[in-house]
N, C-alpha and C positions, 0 to 999 in steps of 0.2 A: 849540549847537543841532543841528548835524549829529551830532554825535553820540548826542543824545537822539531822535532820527528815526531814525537809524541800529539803534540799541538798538531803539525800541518796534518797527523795522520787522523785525529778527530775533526780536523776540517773537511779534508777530504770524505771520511764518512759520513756527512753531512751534507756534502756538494751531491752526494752519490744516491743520499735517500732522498733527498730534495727532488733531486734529478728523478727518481722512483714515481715519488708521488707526482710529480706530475706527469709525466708518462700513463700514471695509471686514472688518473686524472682528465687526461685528453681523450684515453682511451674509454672512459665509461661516459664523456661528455657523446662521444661519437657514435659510440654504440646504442646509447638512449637517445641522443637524437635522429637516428635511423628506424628506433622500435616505432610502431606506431602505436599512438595513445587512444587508448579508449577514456571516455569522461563519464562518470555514471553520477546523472542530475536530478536529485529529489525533489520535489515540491512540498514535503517536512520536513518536519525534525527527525533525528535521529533516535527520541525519546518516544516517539509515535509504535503503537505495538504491532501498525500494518507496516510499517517501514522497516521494526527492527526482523520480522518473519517474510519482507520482500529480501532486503537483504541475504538473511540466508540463503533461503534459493538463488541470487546472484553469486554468495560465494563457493556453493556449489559447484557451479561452473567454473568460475576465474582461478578457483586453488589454484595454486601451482603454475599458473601461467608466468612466467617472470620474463618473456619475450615480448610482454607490452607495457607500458607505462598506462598504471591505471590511478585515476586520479578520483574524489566525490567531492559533490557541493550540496550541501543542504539549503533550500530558500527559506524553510521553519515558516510556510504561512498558512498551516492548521493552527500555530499557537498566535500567530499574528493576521485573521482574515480580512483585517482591513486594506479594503483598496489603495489605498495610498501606501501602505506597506508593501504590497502583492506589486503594485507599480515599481517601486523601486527595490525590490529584491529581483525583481526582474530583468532592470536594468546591471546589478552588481551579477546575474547568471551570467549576462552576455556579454559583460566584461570577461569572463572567466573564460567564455569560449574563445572567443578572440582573441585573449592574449595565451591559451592555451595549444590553441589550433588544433582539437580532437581532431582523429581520424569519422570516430565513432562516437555520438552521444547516447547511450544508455537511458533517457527521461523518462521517470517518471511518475504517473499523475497528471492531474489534466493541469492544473497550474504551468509547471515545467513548459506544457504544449505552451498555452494559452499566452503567456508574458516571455517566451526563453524563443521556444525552439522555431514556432509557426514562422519566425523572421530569419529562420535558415533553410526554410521548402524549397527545393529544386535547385539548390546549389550544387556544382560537382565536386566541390573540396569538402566536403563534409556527408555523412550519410548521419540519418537518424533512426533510433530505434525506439517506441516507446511501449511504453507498460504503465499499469491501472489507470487505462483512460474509459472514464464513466460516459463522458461524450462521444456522440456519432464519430468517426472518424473523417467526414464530409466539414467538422467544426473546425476543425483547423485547416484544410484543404490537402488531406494527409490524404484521404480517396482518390486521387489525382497528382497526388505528390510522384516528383520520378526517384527521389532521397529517402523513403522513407516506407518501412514497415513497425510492425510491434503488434501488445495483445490488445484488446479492449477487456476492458474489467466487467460481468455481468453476472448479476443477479443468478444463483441455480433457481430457476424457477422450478423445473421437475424436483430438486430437491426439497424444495419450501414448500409444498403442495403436497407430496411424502407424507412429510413431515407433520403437518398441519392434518392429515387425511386421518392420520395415526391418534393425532388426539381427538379428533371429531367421532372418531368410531367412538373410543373408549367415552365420549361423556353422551354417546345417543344423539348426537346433532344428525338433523336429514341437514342434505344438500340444497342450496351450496352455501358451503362454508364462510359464514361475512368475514371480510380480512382489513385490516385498517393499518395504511401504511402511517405512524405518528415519530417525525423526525424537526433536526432545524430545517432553516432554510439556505442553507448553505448549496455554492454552485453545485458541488456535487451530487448533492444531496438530489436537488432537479431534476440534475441529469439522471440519476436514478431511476426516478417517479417518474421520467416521459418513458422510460424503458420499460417500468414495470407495465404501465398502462398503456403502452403501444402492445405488449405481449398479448394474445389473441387464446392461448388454450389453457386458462388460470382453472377452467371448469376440474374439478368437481368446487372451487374457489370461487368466492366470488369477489374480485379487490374493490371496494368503496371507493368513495372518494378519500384524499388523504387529506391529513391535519398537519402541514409544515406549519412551524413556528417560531417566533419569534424570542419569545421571553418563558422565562420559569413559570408563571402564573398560567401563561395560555398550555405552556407544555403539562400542568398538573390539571387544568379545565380538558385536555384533550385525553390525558386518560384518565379522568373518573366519569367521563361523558361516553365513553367507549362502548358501555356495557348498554348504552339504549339504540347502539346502533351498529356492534358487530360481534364478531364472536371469537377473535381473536387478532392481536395487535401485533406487526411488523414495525422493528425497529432498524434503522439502518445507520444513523448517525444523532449525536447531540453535545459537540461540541461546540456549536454557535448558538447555542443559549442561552440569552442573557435573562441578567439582573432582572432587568424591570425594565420599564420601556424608554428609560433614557437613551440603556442600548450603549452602557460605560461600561460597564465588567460584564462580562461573560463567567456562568456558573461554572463551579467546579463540576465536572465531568461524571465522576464518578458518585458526588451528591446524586446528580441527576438520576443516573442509574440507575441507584441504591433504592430511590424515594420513588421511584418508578416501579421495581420489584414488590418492595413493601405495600402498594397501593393500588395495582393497580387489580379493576376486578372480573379481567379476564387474562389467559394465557399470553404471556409474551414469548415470541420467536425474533431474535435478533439473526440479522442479514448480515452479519463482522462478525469478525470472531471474537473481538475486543467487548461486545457488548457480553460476550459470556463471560472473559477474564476479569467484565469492572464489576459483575454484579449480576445478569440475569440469569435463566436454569440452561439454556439450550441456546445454540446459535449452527445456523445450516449456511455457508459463506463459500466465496466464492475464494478460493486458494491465494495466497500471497505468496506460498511457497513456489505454486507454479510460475504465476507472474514472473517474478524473479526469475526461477531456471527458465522459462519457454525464452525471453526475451535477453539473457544472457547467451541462449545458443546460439540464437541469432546474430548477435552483436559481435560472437566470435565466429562466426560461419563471413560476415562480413570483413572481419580483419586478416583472417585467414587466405583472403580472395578465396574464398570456396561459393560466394555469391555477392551480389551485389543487393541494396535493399528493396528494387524493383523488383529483383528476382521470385521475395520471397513474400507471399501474400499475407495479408493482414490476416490475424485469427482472433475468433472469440475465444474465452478462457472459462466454461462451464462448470467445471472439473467442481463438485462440491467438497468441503469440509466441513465434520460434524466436533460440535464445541458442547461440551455439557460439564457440569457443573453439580457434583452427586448430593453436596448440601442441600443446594437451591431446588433442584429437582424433584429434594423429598420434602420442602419445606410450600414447595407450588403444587405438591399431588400428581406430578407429572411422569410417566414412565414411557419406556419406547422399547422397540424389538430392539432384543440384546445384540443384534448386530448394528445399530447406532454406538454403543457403548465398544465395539470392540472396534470400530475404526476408528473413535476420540481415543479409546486407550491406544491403539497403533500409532498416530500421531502426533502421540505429547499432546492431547488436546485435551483429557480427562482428569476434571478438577476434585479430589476428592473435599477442596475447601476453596473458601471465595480466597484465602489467601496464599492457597502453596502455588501458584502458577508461575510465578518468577522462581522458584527455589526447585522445582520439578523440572521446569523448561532448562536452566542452569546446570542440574545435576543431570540431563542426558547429552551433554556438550562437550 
């Protein structure tokens, strides 16, 4: 008899936790699907050093939010720029929306725009948000969009001109300072150079024409050619690189970099911040931390009903970041007002070696 008591009395317990878990099972189905989802849509990888410092600034914002289902999708086609890749990661984004049904998409990068989101403009079940778009916002028809705000990503030109003013005193240049933008030819990259070169008050500067490129050979022809025709070089990107002109491997990244510092025979100023982390002395960049935070308040001013994304106007994102690099710096002959040096150091952005910047950035987290 104890034993049959005993038995239906662990069945029972059983029927009763069963019974529990689903209860609490139905109850978190319900509750989450009542939250509404925000989707935050990269157009890299997560291994990218502007993605992992957007990031941040995104999770600045979201901590703690745990009344939305937030979800990420990486498309990774900075590591993969081929069009026929970019096509069909595009296509796997929009699977993602669709069977997700954000409230909110967070995208961004112009990618994101360009293959994902542009095919969800002016819909009312969906609002969009983006961040680091290097293109006009008229390119996707986000100017006219009634779904859709975010930042655009731009160049600090008053920083770069600074910046660049600073070294021209110091080696006796008169004005105006010849500036040579030498990058791939990657879309963004483009997109960059119609911005730099639509920009109208570069004076006491003067931007050249620029050297986009193809391959490693024309990329080392373009800065050792430098020095008969400017007076300091602007780096913004050189991730689409390649080989040789077959145009089958793409150089390592930071080769590039490296063999760019060691060679070339004027000052370089990188426009990333990533160009100071791989290798150069100085970089004057336009913030990824902001990005992140400006276009995560928004996304959650959106989910919140606190606005709609009409509401809220598109903005540029100017805000500079100063990157420096204390090796390279003294190894380039290069110095700056010591108030350069105390905004890299306020930032985590101050290298006292080309290699403590992951272990420095790490150890203030």
């Amino acid at each position: 008899m104890m034993n049959k008591k005993f038995f239906s009395l662990k069945i029972t317990k059983r029927i009763v936790i069963s019974l529990c878990l689903c209860i609490m099972a139905g109850y978190f189905f319900m509750t989450s699907s009542h939250r509404k989802t925000l989707l935050i849509l990269h157009s890299y990888g997560s291994d990218y050093a502007w993605v992992r410092d957007v990031n941040i600034g995104v999770k600045r914002v979201i901590r703690g939010k745990t009344n939305y289902n937030i979800l990420w999708h990486y498309m990774d086609t900075k590591n993969h720029p081929e069009e026929e890749y970019k096509q069909k990661a595009g296509i796997i984004a929009r699977r993602v929306v669709d069977y997700v049904k954000p409230d909110v998409v967070l995208a961004i990068d112009d990618d994101a725009q360009a293959y994902v989101m542009k095919h969800y403009l002016n819909r009312d079940d969906i609002q969009i948000v983006f961040a680091g778009v290097n293109a006009k916002a008229s390119q996707y028809g986000y100017d006219k969009g009634t779904n859709v705000t975010g930042v655009l990503e731009r160049i600090p030109y008053e920083g770069i001109k600074s910046a660049i003013e600073t070294q021209a005193v110091k080696k006796g240049l008169e004005p105006p300072y010849r500036t040579l933008h030498i990058s791939d030819q990657s879309i963004i990259v483009k997109y960059d150079d119609i911005n730099m070169h639509e920009y109208k008050d570069w004076y006491p500067l003067e931007l050249i024409p620029s050297k986009l490129v193809n391959t490693f050979d024309e990329w080392k022809q373009a800065v050792l050619e430098s020095k008969n025709i400017a007076d300091f070089i602007l780096i913004s990107n050189y991730r689409k690189v390649y080989k040789d002109s077959s145009k089958t491997e793409i150089m390592p990244f930071k080769q590039v970099i490296e063999w760019t510092f060691k060679h070339a025979p004027i000052p370089i100023i990188g426009v990333n911040g990533f160009v100071c982390e791989e290798g150069s002395a100085v970089s004057i960049a336009t913030s990824p931390f902001e990005q992140g935070e400006t276009s995560a308040k928004m996304a959650l001013a959106i989910l919140d009903g606190r606005a709609k994304a009409s509401d809220i106007p598109i903005q540029n994102s100017p805000f500079p970041m100063v990157f420096m690099s204390e090796e390279r710096l003294k190894i380039a002959g290069m110095s700056f007002p010591q108030i350069y040096e105390a905004f890299a150091r306020a930032t985590n952005n101050y290298l006292r070696s080309t290699t403590d910047f992951l272990s420095q950035f790490f150890s203030n987290k």
